[in-house]
C-alpha positions in Angstrom: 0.0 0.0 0.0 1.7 3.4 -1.0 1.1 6.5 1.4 -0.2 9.7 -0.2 2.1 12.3 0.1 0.5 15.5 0.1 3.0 18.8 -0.8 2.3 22.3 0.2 4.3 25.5 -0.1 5.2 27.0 3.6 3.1 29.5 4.8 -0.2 28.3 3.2 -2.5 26.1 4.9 -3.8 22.3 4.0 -5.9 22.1 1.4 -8.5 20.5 3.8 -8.6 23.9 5.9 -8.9 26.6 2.6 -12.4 26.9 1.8 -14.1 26.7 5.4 -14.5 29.5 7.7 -16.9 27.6 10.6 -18.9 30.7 11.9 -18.5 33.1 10.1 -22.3 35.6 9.7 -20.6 38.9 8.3 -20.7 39.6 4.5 -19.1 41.8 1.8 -18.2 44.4 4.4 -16.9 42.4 7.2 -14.7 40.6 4.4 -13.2 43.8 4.1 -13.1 45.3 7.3 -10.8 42.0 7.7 -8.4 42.2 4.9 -7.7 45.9 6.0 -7.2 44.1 9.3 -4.3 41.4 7.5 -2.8 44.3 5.7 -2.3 46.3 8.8 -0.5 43.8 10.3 1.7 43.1 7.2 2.7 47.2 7.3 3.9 46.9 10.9 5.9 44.1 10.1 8.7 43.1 7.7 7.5 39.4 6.9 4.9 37.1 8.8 3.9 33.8 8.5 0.3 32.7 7.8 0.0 31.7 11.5 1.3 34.6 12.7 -0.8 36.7 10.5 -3.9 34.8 11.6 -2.5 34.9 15.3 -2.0 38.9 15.3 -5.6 39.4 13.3 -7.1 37.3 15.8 -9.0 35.1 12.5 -9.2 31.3 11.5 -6.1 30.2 9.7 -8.2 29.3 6.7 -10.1 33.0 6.7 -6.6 34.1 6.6 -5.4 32.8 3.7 -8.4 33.0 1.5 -8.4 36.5 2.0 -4.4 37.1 1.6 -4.9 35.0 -1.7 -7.3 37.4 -3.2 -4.9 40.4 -1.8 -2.0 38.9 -3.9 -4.2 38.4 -7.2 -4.8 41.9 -6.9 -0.6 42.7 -5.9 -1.6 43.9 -3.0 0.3 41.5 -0.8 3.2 39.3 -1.4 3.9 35.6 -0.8 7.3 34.1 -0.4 7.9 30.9 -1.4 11.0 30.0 0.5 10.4 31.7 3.9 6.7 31.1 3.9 6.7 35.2 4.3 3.6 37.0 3.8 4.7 41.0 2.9 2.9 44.1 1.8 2.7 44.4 -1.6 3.8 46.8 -4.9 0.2 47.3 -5.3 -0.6 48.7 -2.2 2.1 51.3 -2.4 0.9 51.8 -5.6 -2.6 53.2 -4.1 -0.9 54.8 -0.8 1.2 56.8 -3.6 -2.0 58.3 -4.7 -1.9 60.4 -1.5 1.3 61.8 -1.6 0.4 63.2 -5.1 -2.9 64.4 -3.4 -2.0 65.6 0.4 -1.9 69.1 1.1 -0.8 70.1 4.5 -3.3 73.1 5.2 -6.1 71.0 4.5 -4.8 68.1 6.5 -4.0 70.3 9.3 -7.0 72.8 9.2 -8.8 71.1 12.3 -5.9 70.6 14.4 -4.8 74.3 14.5 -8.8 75.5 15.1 -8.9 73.5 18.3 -5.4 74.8 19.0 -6.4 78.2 18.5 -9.8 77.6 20.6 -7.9 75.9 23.3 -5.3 78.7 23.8 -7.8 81.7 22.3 -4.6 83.2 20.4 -3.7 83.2 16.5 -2.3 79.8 15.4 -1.0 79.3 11.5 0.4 76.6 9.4 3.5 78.4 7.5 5.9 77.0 5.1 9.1 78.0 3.5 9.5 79.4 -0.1 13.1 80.6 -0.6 13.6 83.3 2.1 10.8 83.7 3.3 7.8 82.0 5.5 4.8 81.7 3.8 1.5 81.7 5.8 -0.7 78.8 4.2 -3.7 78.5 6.5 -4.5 80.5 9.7 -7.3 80.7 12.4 -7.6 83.9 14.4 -8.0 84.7 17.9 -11.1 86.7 18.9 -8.9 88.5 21.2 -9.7 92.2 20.7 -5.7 92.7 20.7 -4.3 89.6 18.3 -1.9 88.4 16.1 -3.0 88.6 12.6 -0.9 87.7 9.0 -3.4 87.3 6.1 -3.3 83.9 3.8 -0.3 84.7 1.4 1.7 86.9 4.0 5.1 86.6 3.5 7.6 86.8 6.6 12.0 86.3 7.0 12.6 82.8 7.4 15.6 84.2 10.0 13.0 86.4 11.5 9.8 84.2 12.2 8.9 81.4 14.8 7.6 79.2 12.1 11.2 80.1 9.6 13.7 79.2 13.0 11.5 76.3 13.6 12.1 75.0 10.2 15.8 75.9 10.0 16.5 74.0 13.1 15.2 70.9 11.4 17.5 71.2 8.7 20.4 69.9 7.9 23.6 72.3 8.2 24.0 72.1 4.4 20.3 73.0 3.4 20.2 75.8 5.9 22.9 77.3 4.1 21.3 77.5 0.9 18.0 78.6 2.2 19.6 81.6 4.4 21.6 83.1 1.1 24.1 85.6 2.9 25.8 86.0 5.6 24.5 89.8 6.8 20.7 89.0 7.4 18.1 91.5 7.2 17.5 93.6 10.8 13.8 94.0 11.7 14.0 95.2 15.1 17.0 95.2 18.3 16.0 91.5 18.7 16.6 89.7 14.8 19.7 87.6 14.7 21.5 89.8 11.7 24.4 87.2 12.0 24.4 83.7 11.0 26.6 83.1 14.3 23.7 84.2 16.6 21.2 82.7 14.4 22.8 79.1 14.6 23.6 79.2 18.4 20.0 80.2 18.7 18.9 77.3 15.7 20.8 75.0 18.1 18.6 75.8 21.1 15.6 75.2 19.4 16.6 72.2 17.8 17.3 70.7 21.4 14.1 72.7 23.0 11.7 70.9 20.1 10.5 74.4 19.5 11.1 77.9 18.6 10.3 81.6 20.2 10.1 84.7 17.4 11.1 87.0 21.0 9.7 90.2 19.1 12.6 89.3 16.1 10.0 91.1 13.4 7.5 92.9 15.1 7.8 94.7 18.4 4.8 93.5 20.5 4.7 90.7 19.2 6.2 87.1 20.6 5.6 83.4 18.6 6.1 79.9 19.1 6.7 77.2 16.4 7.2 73.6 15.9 8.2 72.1 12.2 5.9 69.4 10.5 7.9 66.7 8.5 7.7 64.6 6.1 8.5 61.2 5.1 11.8 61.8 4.7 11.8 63.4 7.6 12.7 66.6 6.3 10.9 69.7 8.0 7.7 70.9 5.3 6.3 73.5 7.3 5.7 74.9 11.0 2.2 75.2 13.4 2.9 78.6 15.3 0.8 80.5 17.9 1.2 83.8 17.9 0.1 86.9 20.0 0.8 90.4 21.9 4.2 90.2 24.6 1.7 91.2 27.2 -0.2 87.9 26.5 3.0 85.5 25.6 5.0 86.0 29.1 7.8 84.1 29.5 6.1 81.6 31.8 3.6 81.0 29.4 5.6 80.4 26.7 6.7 77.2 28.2 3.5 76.1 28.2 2.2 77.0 24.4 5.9 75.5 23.3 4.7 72.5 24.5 1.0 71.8 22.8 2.6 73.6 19.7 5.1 70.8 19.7 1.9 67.7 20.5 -0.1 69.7 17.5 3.4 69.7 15.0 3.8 66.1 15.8 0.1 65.5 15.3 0.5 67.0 11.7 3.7 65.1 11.0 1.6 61.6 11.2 -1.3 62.5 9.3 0.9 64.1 6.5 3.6 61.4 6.6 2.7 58.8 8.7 5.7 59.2 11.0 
């Protein structure tokens, strides 16, 4: 009598266990409320075995694989023959590409800086950098009666800003270079850094702190604190700042609005990146 040998390629299950799924009462939508499941667990992981998939998904073996099956039809996951290795697939990047092409920070970041402007009741913008100078992208205003205002558009010195220092500090030494031109920078009032000494000893501070302070550096009055947003290169994109009058921005408050500036920044950073 000659035994059946049966042979299967690791990481897939016996043929016996592929096509039943005992229990299961969901339809179309629960089938894919469960492969979004499988293919968050192949993004936080460099390789996983069926079992371990199933394991981590908390879902029949068998469930599993039928579903990871019709993910890799589609390219959307990966299947290693030799380790048994389940992996994300070209195809899903493919998609997850279509959002870099479409992401645009102010939109992203609209409702994060209205309920930091709420929650502090002071001006908070999103800024970004376009050769010298900060550009103000999106912006929700205090309803102070004395505030902090830049319209959409405005255009401030990167050397001379909370938002511009915040996204020097992020830089590299090399790409602050190019983006700060000459060595004699523009004076605004007693307190802008017009040398590219005091502006780096200060760039270094901030880098350490997490976030800058604009100490009245453009506009007498007026102080500002700023965080950078990255992206996923982690290379600084943009700043969140709060900005308001002196008399409102005290030294021992500006601790405090360094801080949620820096939670809202970071915030930013993993909706626009994912980091």
């Amino acid at each position: 009598m000659t035994e059946a040998v049966t042979t299967r390629r690791r990481g897939r299950p016996s043929s016996s266990g592929a096509s039943s799924e005992p229990g299961t009462g969901g339809g179309e939508v629960q089938s894919l409320d469960r492969a979004i499941a499988l293919l968050e667990v192949l993004a936080a992981a460099d390789g996983v075995t069926l079992s371990e998939v199933a394991r981590r998904a908390e879902l029949p073996t068998s469930t599993v694989h039928r579903l990871l099956t019709t993910l890799e039809r589609r390219g959307l996951v990966g299947h290693d023959a030799e380790t048994g290795y389940w992996l994300v697939g070209l195809g899903l990047f493919r998609i997850g590409s279509a959002y870099l092409r479409n992401r645009r920070l102010p939109e992203i970041g609209r409702a994060m800086i209205r309920e930091l402007s709420l929650s502090v009741n002071e001006t908070v913008n999103i800024s970004m950098i376009d050769g010298p100078e900060l550009v103000c992208v999106a912006q929700v205003e205090s309803h102070a009666a004395v505030r902090a205002f830049f319209r959409i558009g405005a255009r401030l010195p990167i050397h001379a800003s909370g938002g511009g220092k915040a996204i020097l500090a992020a830089m590299s030494p090399e790409a602050r270079r190019d983006w700060l031109g000459e060595d004699q920078l523009a004076r605004y009032t007693d307190h802008t850094h017009v040398s590219r000494r005091a502006l780096n000893a200060d760039l270094a501070v901030i880098a350490e702190r997490g976030h800058s302070i604009d100490d009245e550096e453009h506009t007498l009055g007026m102080r500002c604190v700023a965080a950078a947003v990255f992206d996923e290169w982690k290379e600084p994109i943009g700043a969140v700042s709060i900005s308001a009058p002196v008399v409102r921005m005290p030294p021992e408050r500006i601790t405090e609005l360094g801080q949620r500036v820096i939670e809202v920044a970071r915030r930013l950073t993993t909706r626009y990146s994912g980091l």
